[in-house]
N, C-alpha and C positions, 0 to 999 in steps of 0.2 A: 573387430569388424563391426559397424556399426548400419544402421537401415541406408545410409547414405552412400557407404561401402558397397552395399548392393545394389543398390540402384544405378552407383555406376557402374559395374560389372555386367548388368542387363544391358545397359544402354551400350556398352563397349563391343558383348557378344555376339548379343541379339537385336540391335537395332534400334529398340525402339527407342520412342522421345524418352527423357527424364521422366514427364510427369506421367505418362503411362509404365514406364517400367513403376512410379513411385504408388501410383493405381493400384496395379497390380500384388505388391507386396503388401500393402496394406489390406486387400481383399483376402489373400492368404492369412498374415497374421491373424484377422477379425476372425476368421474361418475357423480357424483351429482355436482359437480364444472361445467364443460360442460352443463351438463341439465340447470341450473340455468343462465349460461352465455349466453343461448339462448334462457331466459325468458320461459322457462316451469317451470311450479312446480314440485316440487319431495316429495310425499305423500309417507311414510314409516308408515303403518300400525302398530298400536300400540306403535308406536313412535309421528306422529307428523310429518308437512307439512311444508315447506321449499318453499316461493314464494318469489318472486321477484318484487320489488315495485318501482316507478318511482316516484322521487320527486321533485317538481317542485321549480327553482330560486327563491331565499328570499334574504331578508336583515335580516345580522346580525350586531353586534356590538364587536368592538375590546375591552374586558374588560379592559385591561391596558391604550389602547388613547381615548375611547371613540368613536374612527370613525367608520363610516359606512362603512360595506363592502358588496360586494355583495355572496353571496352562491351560488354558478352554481346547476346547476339540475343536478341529479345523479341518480343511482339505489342504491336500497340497498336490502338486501338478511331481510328478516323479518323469525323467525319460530314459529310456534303454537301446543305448546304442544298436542298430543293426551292425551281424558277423562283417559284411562289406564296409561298411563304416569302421570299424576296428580295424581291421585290417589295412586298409587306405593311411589311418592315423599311423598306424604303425609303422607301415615302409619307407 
């Protein structure tokens, strides 16, 4: 499914124009993009939590030469399904 995906689904539901349903998801995406980039989590009730993880410097290994490289430390965006969400996938 893709942003276009939902945007028609808004427009098909709930009414609105295209480019307000398209408004709209963009303002959410941005939303929770920002929250995340300033290391908050973003908890969507009955969906499922959206944290932001710090991973610290490793060695890996280049599959093709064999050398060692190093891995810098990074963040990464982790999410954790909500029980309802599970569930729902499930049935």
């Amino acid at each position: 499914m893709t942003r276009a995906d939902i945007v028609d689904r808004i427009y098909e539901k709930v009414g609105l124009s295209k480019k307000e349903a398209q408004e709209i998801i963009e303002i959410i995406i941005d939303t929770i993009t920002e929250t995340l980039k300033e290391g908050e989590t973003v908890k969507i009730t009955g969906f499922g939590t959206f944290t932001v993880r710090k991973k610290a410097p490793r060695k890996g290994r280049n599959p093709k030469t064999g050398e060692e490289v190093e891995i810098s430390a990074r963040r990464v965006v982790s999410f954790r399904p909500s029980n309802i969400l599970k569930e729902k996938v499930n049935t």
